[in-house]
Structures are given as structure tokens and as C-alpha cells.
SEDRENDO-402252 format. One record per residue (C-alpha): residue in one letter; z, y, x. Coordinates in steps of 0.05 Angstrom, whole numbers, padded with zeros to 5 digits, always signed. Layout:
// residues N
AZYX/...
***
This chain:
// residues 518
X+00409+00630+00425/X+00421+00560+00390/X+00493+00540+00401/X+00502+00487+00441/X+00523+00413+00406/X+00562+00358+00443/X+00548+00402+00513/X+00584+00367+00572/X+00577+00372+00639/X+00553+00321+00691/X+00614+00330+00744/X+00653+00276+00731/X+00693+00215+00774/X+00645+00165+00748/X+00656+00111+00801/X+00659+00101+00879/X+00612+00071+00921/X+00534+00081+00937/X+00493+00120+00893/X+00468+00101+00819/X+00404+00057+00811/X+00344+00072+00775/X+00331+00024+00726/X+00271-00007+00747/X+00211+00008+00702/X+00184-00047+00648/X+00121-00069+00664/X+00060-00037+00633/X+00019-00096+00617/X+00065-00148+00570/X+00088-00088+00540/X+00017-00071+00521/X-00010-00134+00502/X+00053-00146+00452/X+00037-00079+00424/X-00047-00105+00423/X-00019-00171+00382/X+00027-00120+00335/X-00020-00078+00315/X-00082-00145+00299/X-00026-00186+00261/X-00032-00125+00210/X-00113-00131+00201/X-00107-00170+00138/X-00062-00126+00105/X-00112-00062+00120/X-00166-00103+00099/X-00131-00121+00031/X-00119-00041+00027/X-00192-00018+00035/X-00221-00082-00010/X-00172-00060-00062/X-00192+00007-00065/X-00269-00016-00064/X-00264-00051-00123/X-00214-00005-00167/X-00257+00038-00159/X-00331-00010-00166/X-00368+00029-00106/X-00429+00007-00084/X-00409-00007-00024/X-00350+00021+00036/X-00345+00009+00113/X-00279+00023+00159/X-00252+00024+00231/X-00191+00031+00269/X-00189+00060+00331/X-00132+00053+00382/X-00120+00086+00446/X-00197+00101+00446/X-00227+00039+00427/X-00250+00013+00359/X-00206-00051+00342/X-00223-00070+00282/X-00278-00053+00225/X-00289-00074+00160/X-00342-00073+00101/X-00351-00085+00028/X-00402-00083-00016/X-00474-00066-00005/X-00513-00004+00028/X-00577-00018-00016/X-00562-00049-00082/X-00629-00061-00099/X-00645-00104-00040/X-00573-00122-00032/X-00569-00104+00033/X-00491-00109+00054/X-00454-00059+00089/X-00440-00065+00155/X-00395-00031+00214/X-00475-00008+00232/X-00488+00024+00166/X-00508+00100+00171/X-00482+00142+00111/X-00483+00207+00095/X-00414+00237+00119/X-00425+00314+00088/X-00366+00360+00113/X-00340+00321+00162/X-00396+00348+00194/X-00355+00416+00197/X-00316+00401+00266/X-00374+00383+00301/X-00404+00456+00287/X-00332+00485+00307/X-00339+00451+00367/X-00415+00480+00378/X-00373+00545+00370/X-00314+00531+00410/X-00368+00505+00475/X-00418+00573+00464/X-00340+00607+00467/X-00311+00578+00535/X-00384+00595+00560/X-00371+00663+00550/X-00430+00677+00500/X-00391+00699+00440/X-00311+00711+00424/X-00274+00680+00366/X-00247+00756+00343/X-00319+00782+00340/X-00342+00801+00265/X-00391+00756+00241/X-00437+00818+00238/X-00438+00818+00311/X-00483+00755+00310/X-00509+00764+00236/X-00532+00844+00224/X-00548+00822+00163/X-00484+00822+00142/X-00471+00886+00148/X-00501+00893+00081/X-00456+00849+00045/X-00392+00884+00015/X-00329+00864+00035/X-00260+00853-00008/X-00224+00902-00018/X-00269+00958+00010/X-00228+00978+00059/X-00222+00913+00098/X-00250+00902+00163/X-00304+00853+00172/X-00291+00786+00171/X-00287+00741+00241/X-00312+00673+00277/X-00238+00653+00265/X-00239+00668+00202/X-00302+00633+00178/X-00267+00574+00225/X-00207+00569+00191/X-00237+00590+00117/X-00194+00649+00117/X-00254+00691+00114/X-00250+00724+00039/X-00303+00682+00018/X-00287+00641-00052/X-00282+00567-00063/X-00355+00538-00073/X-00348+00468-00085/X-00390+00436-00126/X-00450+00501-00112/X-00436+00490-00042/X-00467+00415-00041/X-00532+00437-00072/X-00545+00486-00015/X-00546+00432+00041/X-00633+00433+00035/X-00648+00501+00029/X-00681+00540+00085/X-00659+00593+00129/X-00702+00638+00092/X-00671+00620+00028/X-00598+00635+00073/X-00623+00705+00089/X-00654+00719+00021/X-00581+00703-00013/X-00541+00746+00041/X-00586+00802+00025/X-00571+00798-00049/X-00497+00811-00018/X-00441+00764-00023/X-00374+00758-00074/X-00313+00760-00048/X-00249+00734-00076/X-00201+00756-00021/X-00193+00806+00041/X-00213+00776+00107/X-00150+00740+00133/X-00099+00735+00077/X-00105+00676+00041/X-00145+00599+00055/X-00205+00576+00004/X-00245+00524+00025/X-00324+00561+00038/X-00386+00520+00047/X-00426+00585+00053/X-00382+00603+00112/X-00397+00545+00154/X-00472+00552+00139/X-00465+00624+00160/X-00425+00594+00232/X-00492+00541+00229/X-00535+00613+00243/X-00486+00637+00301/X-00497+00575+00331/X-00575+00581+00320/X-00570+00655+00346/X-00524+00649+00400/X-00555+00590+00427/X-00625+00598+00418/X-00632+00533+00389/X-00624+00507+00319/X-00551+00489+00294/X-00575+00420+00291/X-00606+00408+00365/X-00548+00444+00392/X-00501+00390+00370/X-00541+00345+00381/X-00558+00356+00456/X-00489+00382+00472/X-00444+00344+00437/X-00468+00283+00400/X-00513+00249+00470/X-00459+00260+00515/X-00414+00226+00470/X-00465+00165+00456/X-00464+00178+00389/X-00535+00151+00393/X-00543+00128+00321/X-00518+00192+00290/X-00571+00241+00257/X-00583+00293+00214/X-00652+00269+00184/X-00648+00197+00135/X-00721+00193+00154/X-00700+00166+00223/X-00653+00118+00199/X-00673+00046+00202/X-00686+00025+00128/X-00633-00041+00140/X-00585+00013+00155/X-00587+00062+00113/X-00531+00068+00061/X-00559+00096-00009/X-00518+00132-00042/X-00496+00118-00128/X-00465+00162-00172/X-00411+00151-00223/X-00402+00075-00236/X-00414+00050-00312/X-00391-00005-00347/X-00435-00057-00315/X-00436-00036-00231/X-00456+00019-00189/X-00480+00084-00223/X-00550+00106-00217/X-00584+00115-00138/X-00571+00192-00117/X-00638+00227-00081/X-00619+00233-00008/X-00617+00305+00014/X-00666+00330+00067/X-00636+00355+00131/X-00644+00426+00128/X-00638+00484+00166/X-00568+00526+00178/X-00544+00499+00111/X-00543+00433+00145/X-00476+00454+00182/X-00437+00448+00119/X-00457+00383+00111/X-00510+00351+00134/X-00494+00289+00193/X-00508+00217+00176/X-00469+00170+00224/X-00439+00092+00222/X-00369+00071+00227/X-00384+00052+00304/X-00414+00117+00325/X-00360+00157+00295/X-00311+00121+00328/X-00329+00152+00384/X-00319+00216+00357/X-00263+00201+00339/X-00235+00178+00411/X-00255+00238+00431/X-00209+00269+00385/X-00152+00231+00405/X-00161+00236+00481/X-00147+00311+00472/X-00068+00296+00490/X-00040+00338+00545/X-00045+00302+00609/X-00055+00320+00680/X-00132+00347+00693/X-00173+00317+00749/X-00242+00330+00772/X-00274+00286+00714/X-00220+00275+00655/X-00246+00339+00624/X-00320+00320+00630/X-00328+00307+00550/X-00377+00360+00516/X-00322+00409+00499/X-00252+00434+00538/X-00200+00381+00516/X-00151+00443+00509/X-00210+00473+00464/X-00198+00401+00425/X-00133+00408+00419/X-00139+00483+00396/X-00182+00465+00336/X-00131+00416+00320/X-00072+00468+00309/X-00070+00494+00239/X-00094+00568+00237/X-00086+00579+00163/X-00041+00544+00116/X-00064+00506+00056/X-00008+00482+00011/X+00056+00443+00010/X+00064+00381-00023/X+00133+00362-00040/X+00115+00302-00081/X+00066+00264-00036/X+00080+00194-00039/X+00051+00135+00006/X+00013+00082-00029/X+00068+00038-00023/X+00112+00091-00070/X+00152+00115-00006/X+00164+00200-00015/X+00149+00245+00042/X+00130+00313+00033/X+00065+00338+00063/X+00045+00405+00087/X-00025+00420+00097/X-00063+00478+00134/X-00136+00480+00165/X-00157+00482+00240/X-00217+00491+00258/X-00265+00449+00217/X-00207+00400+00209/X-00153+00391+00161/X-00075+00385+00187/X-00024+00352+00154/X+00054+00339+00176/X+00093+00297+00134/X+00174+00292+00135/X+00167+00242+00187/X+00135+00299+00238/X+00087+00256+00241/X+00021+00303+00255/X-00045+00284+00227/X-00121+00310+00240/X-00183+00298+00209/X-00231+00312+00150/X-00256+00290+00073/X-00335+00291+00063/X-00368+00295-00010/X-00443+00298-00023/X-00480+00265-00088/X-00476+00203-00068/X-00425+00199-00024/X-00346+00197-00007/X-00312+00195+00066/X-00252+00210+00109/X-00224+00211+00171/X-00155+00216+00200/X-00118+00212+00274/X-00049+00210+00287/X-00059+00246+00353/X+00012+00232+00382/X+00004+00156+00363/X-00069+00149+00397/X-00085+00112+00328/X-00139+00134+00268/X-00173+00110+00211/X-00252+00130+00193/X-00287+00104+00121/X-00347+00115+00085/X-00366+00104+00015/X-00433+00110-00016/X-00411+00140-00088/X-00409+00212-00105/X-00344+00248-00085/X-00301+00174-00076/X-00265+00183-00009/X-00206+00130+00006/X-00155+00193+00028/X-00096+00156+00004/X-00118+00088+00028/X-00126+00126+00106/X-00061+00150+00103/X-00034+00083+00075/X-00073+00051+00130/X-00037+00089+00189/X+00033+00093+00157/X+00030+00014+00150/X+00002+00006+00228/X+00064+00049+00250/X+00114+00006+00204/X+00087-00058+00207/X+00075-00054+00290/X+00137-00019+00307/X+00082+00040+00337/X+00123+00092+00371/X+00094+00165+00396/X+00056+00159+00462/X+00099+00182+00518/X+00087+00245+00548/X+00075+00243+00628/X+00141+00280+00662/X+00117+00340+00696/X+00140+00345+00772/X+00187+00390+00766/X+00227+00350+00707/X+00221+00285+00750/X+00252+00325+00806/X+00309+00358+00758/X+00321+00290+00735/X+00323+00262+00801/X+00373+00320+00827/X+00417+00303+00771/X+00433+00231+00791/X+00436+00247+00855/X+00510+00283+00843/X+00532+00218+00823/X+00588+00198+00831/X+00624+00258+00858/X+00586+00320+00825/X+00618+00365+00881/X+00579+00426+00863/X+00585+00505+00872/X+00571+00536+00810/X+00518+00579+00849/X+00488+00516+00858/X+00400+00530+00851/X+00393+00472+00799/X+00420+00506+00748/X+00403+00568+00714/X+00447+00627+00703/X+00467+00614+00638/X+00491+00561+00650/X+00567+00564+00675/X+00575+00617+00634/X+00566+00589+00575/X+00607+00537+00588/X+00651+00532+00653/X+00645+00483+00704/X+00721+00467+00689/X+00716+00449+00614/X+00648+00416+00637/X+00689+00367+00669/X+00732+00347+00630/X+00693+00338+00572/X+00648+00287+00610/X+00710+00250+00639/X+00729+00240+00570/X+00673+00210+00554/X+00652+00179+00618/X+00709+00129+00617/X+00685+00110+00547/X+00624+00083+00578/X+00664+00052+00630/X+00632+00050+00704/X+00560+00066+00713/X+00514+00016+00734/X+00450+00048+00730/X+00400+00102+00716/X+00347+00085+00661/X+00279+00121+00655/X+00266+00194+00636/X+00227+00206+00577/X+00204+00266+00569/X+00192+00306+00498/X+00142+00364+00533/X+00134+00377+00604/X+00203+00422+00614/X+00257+00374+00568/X+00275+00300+00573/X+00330+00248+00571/X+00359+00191+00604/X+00411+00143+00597/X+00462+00125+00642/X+00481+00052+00630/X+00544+00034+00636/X+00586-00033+00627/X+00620-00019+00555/X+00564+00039+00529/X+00508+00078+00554/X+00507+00156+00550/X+00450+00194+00528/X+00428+00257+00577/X+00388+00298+00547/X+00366+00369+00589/X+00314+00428+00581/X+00301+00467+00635/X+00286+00545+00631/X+00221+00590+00632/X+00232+00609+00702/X+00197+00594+00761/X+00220+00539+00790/X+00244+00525+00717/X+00323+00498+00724/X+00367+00462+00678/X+00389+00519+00621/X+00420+00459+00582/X+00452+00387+00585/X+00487+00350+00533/X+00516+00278+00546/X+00528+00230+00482/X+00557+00160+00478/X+00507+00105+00454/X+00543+00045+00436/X+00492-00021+00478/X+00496-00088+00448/
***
């Protein structure tokens, strides 16, 4: 057990007279429109990030969004999808997006698991026989998983560059190369590396499982009920005023020579192979974001997938590496862990601050996306040269939104029962005449500290605060531990309480601190 800081308890001769008031709530609309204003006064300096990068780095051509509390707020474009008919980029332009195509095949798998047609802890084999050939590394390992091939934990090696010059080959061509066997660099489970192959080999579960290719599975399940109407896996059915083309390395003089767009392929395709614009994938990426805890009616989990699978594939199942010299654009430090969900990457800097999304690479191509899923904010942008993804410039982008906007966390709903703890608290005020078998609190709780020294700790620093006036509103951290303030007329004290496991859960801890007001 942690030891308790600053613990005090609530029984206390605060003042006399009728019982506290509850601060009466701000209202949600000013509030919401001043944060709306915040967060377009800092357009300009997001569009001077991305048109900086563009042209340090001469591409062809590079389209972004923001999205905010599910909507797209803002896009941007530089440069041209077509050079040679300088055609310009636009929030419309379709590029290829290459493995941030991965989530949408976990996803495929997540959907065919909450069906109940396959389990995450299956071996590949289950789904694959033709596995069974293949070795595995060391010899006496068990086959590798789902999970595994999720979270690229799977043995397989590294493949990047081989990887992107699979995307067009058939499933025959899949089959003939499993049957050769495959390399392994690790056992199943022990250690991250980054596998094309294994996502193309997930691309056949879904094809198996299913009964439909990997490709019309997303597309029916996931990408129409989304609306991502514009989004495809075939360059053939884009519009030729919105297709982006992709360039290689740029010389001297402009964009490097046009890259042959790859065709769409059969399970390889799930390593790689989506094509979408700034404004469909915004979509996706609301979708993302709108996986936040919340109460569940009838229709708020209608999307394609479970929002608690969502959120699962946005935990990090195997960790990646720590970097304790990231920097910001701006030449602030923060360290930055990162691990792997499924089909997404996860990063927490020293802030806390969780992020979620993906990088893309393809001949011809560069991308990323990123959500701050506590903030309800992200970033998507595409490039159309080989391998150039803005990942700084994201980060930048969403670091910049929180400090220039003052953008705090969303706030967490308070669960019923912390509401009603929080309500049963004030309501001792202001004589706290309690038994100490009193139901509200757990059993650990007089003992370890007794109502006594309780008591006269908080009258200590109760007539600090002088009398209280009023009760402001709980904000809670998760659904069993919040705070409040208790305004008073020289200082307000902080109340902060968790409440235990137990059914009906009851208050295991409270600790009371002065906070000077001005």
C-alpha cells in the first residue's frame, strides 16, 4: 500500500448554518466557442509548419487536416498532385497511404473476433495450415499467434524496404513463398520488429475467416459504414483530377522522377495497399478518437467495430524503444516511449500525454497520422515522395494546438457512484458527526488513520481557508477517483478521494490541501 501524503479528514467545525452550495456549473457553450476561437487563431502557425516542411524538403506536393472533437477544422495543401499537368493538391486529393493501411486490417480482425469466428491466442496455423510447414525460431517455440502478428511480436524479421515490393504480388505468389518456409529472427513473443509479411499473412485470415477477400471485407464492413466513400484500394478508380502521383527523390532542379503506381493486389495489399484523401480519412480518424470511455446507449456503439475493441488496439501490446532525447520542433526536450498496438504505433511523452496513430511509406509516397485520444485532437498528412512523412511536423502540430490554445484533457463523465460519494461528502458539512462504522467509508479507512487525528488535522487547515462558502465541481480522473474544491473566503482546499474495488465501491482515501485563490 502507497503511504498516504497530506491525508486529513473531512470532520471538521467548518462553519454554522445551512448546508454548503454547489458551485453552479459554467456553461457549456461560451466555454466551447472560446475554446473553437483558440484553437482557429493558431491555423496560420500550423500552416507555416506544414509549408515549411514542404519546401525543405521540395516534395511534389502535401495535403493536411485537423480534426477536433470529431470534425475536420481545418485542411491545408501545397504543391501539386500531378506535376506534369500541374494539377494542385487539394484536401480531395487521393494518395497512396501504404501502412497506415495496417489498423484498418486489425480492425477486420478485431470485428471477425467479437463475432466469435476466430480468437486472438489462436496460432496463425489454425487459419493458415500452411504454415505448419514453416520452421519456427528457436525450434522449440510454440507457434506464433493473431496477437502476435498484431502487435509484430511474431518472430518474424524486419522487412522494410523488401516488404514494399511485395504489395502486387498474388496470393499464389504468398503461398508459393510460405511454402519455401520462412526466416525467423526471433521466438514468437519476445522481442518487437516491424513485419510486412505478417500483416499480409493477417490479410489471408481475414480472406479465410471471412470468406471474402481482405480487401472487400474492409471495405463493406468498415470503410461504407464509416463514409469513407472516396477511399480505395485500386488507383484505376480514382478520378484522374484526384489522383496524387507519386516522385521519388528530389534533384537539384524539382521533384524527382514519377514512381509507377502499384496495382492493388491480393492479401499483400493489407500491408499496404489503401489510397484515401485528407477528408475521408478524417473520418477515420474520428472514429479513432470517439473510442473514449463514455456511457453506452442503444446506438453510441453502432460504428463498424466495438469502441472498447478501439480502444484495445490502441493500448501498446509490445514495446518498441525509449527515446530519451526526443525533442519538439520548437527544441523543447521530452522523452518519448514508444510501443505498438494493434496496427498502430503508441507513444507517451514526459508530459503523459498519450498519442495513437501510424507512418506510411511506398515508392512514391510519405504519410502519418496521429491522435491525442485524451485531447479529442489529431493531425493526418500525405506526401507524394518516396518515404517523406512529416512525423515531426504532426507532433509539432499537436504540441503547438495544446500550448498555443490552452487545450486541456477532455473530462471524464463521473460515474454514479463517485457523484453520489461526492455528494455524501458535502453533505457532513458543517458538523461531520460521524460513527466510524459509518457505510461511506471503507474499512481501511479509520485505521489507517483515526477519526481523532482526522480531525484535527483538517481543523488546522480548515481555518486556513477561513469559512466555506461553497462546493465547486467534481472532476473526475477515472470513474472511481476525483476531486473538488471547497471554496472558501481566504483559500480554497483541494479534495481529492478514490474509492475502493468493492461493491458499492467506498471512499479508501481522502486527502485535503490548501490552494491559495486570487
Amino acid at each position: 500500500m502507497r503511504p498516504f501524503f497530506f491525508l486529513h479528514w473531512l470532520l471538521a467545525l467548518l462553519v454554522t448554518g445551512p448546508a454548503l452550495a454547489q458551485a453552479p456549473a459554467p456553461s457549456a457553450a461560451p466555454a466551447e466557442a472560446a475554446r473553437a476561437a483558440r484553437i482557429a487563431a493558431a491555423f496560420p502557425v500550423l500552416d507555416k509548419l506544414y509549408a515549411d516542411f514542404a519546401a525543405q524538403h521540395h516534395v511534389a506536393g502535401l495535403a493536411y487536416g485537423l480534426v477536433v472533437d470529431g470534425q475536420l477544422v481545418h485542411t491545408g495543401a501545397v504543391g501539386y498532385a500531378d506535376v506534369a499537368t500541374k494539377t494542385p493538391v487539394t484536401a480531395q486529393s487521393v494518395f497512396r497511404i501504404a501502412s497506415m493501411t495496417k489498423s484498418f486490417v486489425a480492425l477486420a480482425v478485431l470485428r471477425l473476433r467479437d463475432e466469435g469466428r476466430l480468437r486472438l491466442d489462436d496460432p496463425a496455423e489454425q487459419y493458415l495450415p500452411e504454415l505448419k510447414k514453416a520452421p519456427h525460431a528457436p525450434s522449440d517455440a510454440p507457434p506464433f499467434t493473431i496477437r502476435q502478428l498484431l502487435s509484430h511480436s511474431a518472430g518474424l524479421p524486419e522487412d522494410n524496404p523488401w516488404g514494399d515490393r511485395q504489395m502486387g504480388r498474388s496470393d499464389a505468389e504468398l503461398s508459393a513463398l510460405v511454402g519455401r518456409g520462412l526466416s525467423f529472427s526471433n521466438a514468437p513473443g519476445g522481442h518487437y520488429e516491424y513485419s510486412n509479411l505478417g500483416y499480409a499473412l493477417l490479410g489471408r485470415v481475414v480472406t479465410r475467416v471471412s470468406g471474402q477477400p481482405v480487401q472487400a471485407y474492409i471495405s463493406e464492413k468498415i470503410l461504407r459504414p464509416l463514409g469513407m466513400s472516396h477511399t480505395t484500394w485500386d488507383y484505376q478508380q480514382v478520378p484522374a483530377a484526384r489522383l496524387a502521383h507519386g516522385y521519388g527523390v528530389p534533384t537539384a532542379t524539382g521533384p524527382g522522377p514519377e514512381e509507377p503506381l502499384l496495382p492493388k493486389g491480393e492479401s499483400f495489399a493489407a500491408l499496404g495497399g489503401l489510397l484515401t484523401s485528407v477528408e475521408d480519412f478524417a473520418k477515420y480518424l474520428a472514429f479513432q478518437a470517439d473510442a473514449a470511455p463514455r456511457p453506452v446507449t442503444a446506438t453510441s456503439d453502432a460504428g463498424p467495430v466495438r469502441r472498447s475493441s478501439v480502444r484495445e488496439m490502441q493500448q501498446p501490446w509490445a514495446f518498441n524503444s525509449l527515446n530519451g532525447r526526443f525533442r519538439y520542433l520548437g527544441g523543447r526536450a521530452c522523452p518519448l516511449s514508444t510501443s505498438y498496438g494493434y496496427g498502430l504505433r503508441i507513444a507517451q511523452d514526459c508530459d503523459g500525454r498519450r498519442y495513437v496513430g501510424h507512418s506510411g511509406g511506398l515508392p512514391g509516397f510519405g504519410s502519418y497520422w496521429l491522435l491525442l485520444p485524451e485531447y479529442g485532437i489529431g493531425v493526418v498528412a500525405f506526401t507524394n515522395q518516396t518515404y517523406t512523412a512529416p512525423t515531426a511536423q504532426n507532433y509539432a502540430a499537436l504540441d503547438t494546438l495544446i500550448a498555443l490554445a490552452g487545450l486541456r484533457p477532455r473530462a471524464v463523465g463521473a460515474s454514479a457512484i463517485l457523484a453520489q460519494r461526492q455528494a455524501e461528502l458535502v453533505a457532513l458539512l458543517p458538523d461531520f458527526n460521524t460513527p466510524v462504522t459509518n457505510p461511506l467509508f471503507a474499512e481501511n479507512f479509520f485505521l489507517d488513520q483515526d477519526l481523532a487525528t482526522r480531525r484535527t488535522a483538517a481543523q488546522a487547515l480548515l481555518a486556513q481557508a477561513g469559512p466555506i462558502r461553497s462546493v465547486g465541481a467534481l472532476e473526475p480522473e477515472n470513474q472511481l477517483r476525483g476531486r473538488f474544491r471547497l471554496l472558501g473566503e481566504r483559500a480554497a482546499v483541494d479534495v481529492f478521494f478514490t474509492l475502493s474495488p468493492e461493491s458499492p465501491a467506498r471512499v479508501q482515501q481522502l486527502d485535503l490541501k490548501l490552494v491559495p485563490t486570487p
